[in-house]
Structures are given as structure tokens and as C-alpha cells.
C-alpha positions in Angstrom: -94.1 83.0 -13.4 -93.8 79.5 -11.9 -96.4 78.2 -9.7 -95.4 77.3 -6.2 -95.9 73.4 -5.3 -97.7 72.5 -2.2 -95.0 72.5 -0.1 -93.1 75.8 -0.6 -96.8 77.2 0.2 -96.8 75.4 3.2 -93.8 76.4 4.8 -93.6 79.9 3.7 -95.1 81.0 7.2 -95.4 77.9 9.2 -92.1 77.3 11.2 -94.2 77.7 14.7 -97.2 76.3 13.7 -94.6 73.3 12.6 -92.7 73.0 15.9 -96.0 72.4 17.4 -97.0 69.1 15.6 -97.1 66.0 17.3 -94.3 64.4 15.3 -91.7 66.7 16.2 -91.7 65.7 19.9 -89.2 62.5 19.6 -86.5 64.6 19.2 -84.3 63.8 21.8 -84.8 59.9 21.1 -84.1 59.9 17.5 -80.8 62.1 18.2 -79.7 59.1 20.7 -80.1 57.0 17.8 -78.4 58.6 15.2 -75.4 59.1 17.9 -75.6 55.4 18.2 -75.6 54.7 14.5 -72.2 57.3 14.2 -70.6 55.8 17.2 -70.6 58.6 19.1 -68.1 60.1 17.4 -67.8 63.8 17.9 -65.6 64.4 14.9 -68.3 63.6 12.7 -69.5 65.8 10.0 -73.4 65.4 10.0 -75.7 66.9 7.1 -79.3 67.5 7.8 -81.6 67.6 4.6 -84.4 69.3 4.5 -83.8 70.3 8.2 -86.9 72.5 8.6 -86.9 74.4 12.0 -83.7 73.0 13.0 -84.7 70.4 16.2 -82.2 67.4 15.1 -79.4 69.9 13.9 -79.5 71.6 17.3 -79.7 68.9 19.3 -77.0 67.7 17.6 -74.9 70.5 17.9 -75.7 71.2 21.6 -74.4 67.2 21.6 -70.8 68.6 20.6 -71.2 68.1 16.3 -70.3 69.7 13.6 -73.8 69.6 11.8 -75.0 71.8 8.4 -78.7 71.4 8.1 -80.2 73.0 4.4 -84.0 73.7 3.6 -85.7 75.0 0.9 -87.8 77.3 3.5 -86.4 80.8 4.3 -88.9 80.9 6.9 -88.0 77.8 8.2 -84.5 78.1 8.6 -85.1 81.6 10.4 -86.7 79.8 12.9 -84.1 77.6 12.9 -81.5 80.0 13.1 -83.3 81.9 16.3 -83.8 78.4 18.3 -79.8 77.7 17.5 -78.9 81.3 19.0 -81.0 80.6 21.8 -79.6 77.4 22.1 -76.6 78.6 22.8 -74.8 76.9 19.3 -73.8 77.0 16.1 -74.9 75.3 13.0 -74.2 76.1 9.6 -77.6 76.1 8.1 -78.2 77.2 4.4 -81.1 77.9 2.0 -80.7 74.9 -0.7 -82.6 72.7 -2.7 -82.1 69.3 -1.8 -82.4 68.6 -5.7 -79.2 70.5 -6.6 -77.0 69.9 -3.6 -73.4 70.0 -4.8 -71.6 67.7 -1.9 -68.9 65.4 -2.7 -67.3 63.4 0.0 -67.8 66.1 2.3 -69.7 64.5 5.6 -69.6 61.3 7.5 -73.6 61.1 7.9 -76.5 62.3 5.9 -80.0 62.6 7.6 -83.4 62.6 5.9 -85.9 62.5 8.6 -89.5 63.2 8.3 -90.1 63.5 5.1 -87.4 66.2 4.8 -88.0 67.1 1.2 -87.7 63.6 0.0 -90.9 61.8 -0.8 -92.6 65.6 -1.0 -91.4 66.1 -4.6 -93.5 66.2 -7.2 -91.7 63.4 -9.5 -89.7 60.2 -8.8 -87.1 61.1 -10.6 -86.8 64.5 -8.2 -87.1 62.5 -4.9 -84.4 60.5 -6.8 -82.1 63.3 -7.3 -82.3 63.8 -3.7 -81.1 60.6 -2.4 -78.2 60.8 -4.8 -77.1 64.2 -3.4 -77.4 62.3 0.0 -75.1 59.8 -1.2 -72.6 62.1 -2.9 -72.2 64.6 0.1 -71.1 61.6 2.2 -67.8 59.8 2.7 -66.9 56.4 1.8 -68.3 54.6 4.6 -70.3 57.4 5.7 -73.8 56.8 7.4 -77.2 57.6 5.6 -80.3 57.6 8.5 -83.7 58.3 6.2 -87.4 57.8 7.0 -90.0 57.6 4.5 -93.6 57.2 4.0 -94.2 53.1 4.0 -96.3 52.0 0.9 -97.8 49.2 2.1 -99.8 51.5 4.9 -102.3 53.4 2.6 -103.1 49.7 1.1 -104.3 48.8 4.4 -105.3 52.1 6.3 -107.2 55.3 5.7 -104.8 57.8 4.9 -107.1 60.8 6.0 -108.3 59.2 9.2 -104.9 58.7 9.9 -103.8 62.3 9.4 -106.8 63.6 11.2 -106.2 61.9 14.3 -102.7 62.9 14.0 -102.0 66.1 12.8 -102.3 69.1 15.5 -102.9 71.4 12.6 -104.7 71.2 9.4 -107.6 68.8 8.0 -107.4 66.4 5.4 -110.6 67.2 3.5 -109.9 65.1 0.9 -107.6 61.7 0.1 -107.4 59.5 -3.0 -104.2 56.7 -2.6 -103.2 55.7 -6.5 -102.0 52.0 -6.4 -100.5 52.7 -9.9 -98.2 55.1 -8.6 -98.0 54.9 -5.1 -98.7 58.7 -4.6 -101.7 60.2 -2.6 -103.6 63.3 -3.4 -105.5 65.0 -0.8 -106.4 68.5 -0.1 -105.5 69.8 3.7 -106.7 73.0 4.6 -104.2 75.1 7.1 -103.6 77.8 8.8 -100.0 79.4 8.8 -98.4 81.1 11.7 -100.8 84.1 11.3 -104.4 82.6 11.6 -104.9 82.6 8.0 -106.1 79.6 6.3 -104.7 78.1 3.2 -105.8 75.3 1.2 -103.5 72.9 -0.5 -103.6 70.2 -3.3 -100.7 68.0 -2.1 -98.9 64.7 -3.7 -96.6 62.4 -2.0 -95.1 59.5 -2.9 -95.1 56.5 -0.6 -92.5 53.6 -1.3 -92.0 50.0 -1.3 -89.0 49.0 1.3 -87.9 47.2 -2.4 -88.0 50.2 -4.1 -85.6 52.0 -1.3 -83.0 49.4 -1.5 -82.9 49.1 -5.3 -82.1 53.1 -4.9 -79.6 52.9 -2.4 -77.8 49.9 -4.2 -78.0 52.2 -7.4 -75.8 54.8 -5.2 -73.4 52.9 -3.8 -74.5 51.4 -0.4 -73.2 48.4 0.4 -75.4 48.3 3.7 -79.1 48.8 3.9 -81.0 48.0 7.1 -84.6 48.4 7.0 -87.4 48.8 10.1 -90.2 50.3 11.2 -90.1 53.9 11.6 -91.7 55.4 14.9 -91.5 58.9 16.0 -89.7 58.9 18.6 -88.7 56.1 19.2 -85.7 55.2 16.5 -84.3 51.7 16.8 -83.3 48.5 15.2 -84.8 45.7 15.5 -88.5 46.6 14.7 -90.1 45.0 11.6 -91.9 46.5 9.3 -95.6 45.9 8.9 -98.1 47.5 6.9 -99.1 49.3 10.2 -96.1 51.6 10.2 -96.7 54.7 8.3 -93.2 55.3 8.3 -90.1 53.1 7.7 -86.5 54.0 8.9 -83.4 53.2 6.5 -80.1 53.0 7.7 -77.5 52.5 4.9 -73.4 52.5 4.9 -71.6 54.2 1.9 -69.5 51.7 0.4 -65.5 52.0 1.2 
């Protein structure tokens, strides 16, 4: 039998508990942005990795788009599927694995947002394969909008005093940042949409804003724009620093 990782445990029975945390609120802002970024162009075909509960697809497709969001999460897209019915739209949302997307030139934007999937994975070569299915489900030309977890924060900051002051569920108990590999190891403890508390041994991998656009070179973007990530508040323009846990990437397919 093979052993869950961290996060299918997680999101087996948290798609409330999810839709609750602070970090989902910017919702509307960040879909202004990525309608800026596509040029408001309602023939657009947008994929949503790693979509979770659904809040940018529907937005999206309440916006007038044609938008597929996957997840790895049953759970998660259930939720998702009940707020899109109560929404009032449609969006084609699938149970997939980010890791063995089979896309090719089918979308004119990609979305990675908040750590959807990418970054989570328990190799770099995985979180790799993610970023190329990105890349191969879009069109030449085609928009890729990502945020990610900064590297050069945990160098500088407390990850668990961070994430405690942050997160509306859970508590880190336990944090240890490796500078070798750029991944931190912690232990947050839980509880799922039932009251019952679960306890986790997570690993993320935080990246240098080099490291992103040797990848995105690798796969074919011609265009990579780099800032400072804020929930909520999407926008060029914003430097980086090593006070931004998060950095947004915006990066054009080349034609």
C-alpha cells in the first residue's frame, strides 16, 4: 500500500475548513489581475492547476470564461463543484494530478496560484514536471500567472511565527528551514472539516526568483516577469524582497 504524502491527508476532508483561511480572501483582486494580464479577453481558455475549492475558477467563470480547474482532492473539487452550482456557472473541473497532465496547446492561460500543487511536491523533479504540464497545456503565446513560496524569506524570517500569526487553522509545532535544499519541515497539527485533529509531517520547497526563470526558460518562455506576491493584492510593479513570503511570475509562451 502507498503511504499518503502530507498533503493528500490534508485535503481529504478540509475544503471548508480551507475556504476559511485568511489567504483565500483576495479573490476578487487577483481575478482583476489575471483579467488584466489576458486582456480581458473573454474567448480565452483559462486552466486552473491545483484549483482547490474552486474561488479563482468561479470567479472567473461568473466573469464570462471558459475555465477548467483540476485538483488532486476529490473532496476539494466537491466543494468546488457545489459553490459553481450555486454560483450559478459552469466550469469543467476534473480530478488530475498536476504531474501527469496531458495538455498540448490546448489553453491561452495557465494559473498556479497559492501553492496549487506546485512547490507541495515532495521532489524537484515533481514540482518540475508540473510547471512543464503548465507550459505544454498552453498556446504559443499563451499566459502562465504562478505564485510560489520566495526562498529568500525563511533566510530572513521565522517560518513558524509566520504561519502562526497567519494561518486561521492549524499550528506549526515544529519548523526546521534546510539551506542545502531550500525545503522546510515542520509538523502542523489540524483539524479537518469534522473537529478531528490530524497531525502532519510536511515539506515544501521554497525557490530562488533564479531558479524560476532558469525553469521557465527551460520551457519555452520567452517572457518572465518577476514581483512580489501579496494576497490579494496581484500587481506589477512590486519588487521582491526577502519580506515577501510569496513571489508572483508572469511568463508568456514563446510564439
Amino acid at each position: 500500500m502507498v503511504r499518503k504524502q502530507w498533503y493528500e491527508t490534508l485535503f481529504e476532508n478540509y475544503a471548508r475548513t480551507y475556504d476559511r483561511e485568511t489567504f483565500t480572501k483576495g479573490t476578487i483582486q487577483e481575478t482583476d489581475f489575471i483579467e488584466q494580464e489576458i486582456g480581458f479577453d473573454k474567448l480565452k481558455r483559462i486552466l486552473d492547476i491545483g484549483c482547490g475549492t474552486g474561488r479563482h475558477s468561479i470567479e472567473l467563470a461568473k466573469r464570462g470564461y471558459s475555465v477548467t480547474g483540476i485538483d488532486l482532492s476529490e473532496s476539494q473539487l466537491k466543494r468546488a463543484r457545489e459553490k459553481a452550482e450555486d454560483a450559478g456557472v459552469t466550469v469543467n473541473f476534473l480530478l488530475l494530478d498536476a504531474r501527469t497532465m496531458n495538455f498540448k496547446e490546448e489553453f491561452d492561460a495557465s494559473l498556479i496560484l497559492c501553492e496549487g500543487g506546485f512547490a507541495l511536491m515532495e521532489t524537484d523533479e515533481m514540482n518540475y514536471e508540473i510547471l512543464k504540464g503548465a507550459a505544454d497545456a498552453l498556446k504559443p503565446g499563451g499566459i502562465f500567472i504562478l505564485t510560489t513560496l520566495n526562498a529568500f524569506f525563511p533566510l530572513t524570517h521565522s517560518l513558524k511565527e509566520f504561519m502562526n500569526s497567519s494561518t486561521v487553522e492549524g499550528t506549526i509545532k515544529n519548523s526546521t528551514f534546510d539551506i542545502m535544499t531550500l525545503r522546510d519541515f515542520s509538523v502542523l497539527e489540524v483539524n479537518d472539516d469534522n473537529g478531528n485533529k490530524r497531525t502532519l509531517h510536511c515539506n515544501e520547497r521554497y525557490y530562488l526568483p533564479s531558479e524560476i526563470s532558469w525553469m521557465m526558460k527551460s520551457l519555452g518562455f520567452s517572457v518572465i516577469d518577476i514581483f512580489a506576491g501579496q494576497v490579494g493584492n496581484f500587481r506589477r510593479g512590486q519588487q521582491l524582497t526577502p519580506n515577501n513570503y510569496e513571489m508572483l511570475v508572469v511568463a508568456k509562451k514563446k510564439i
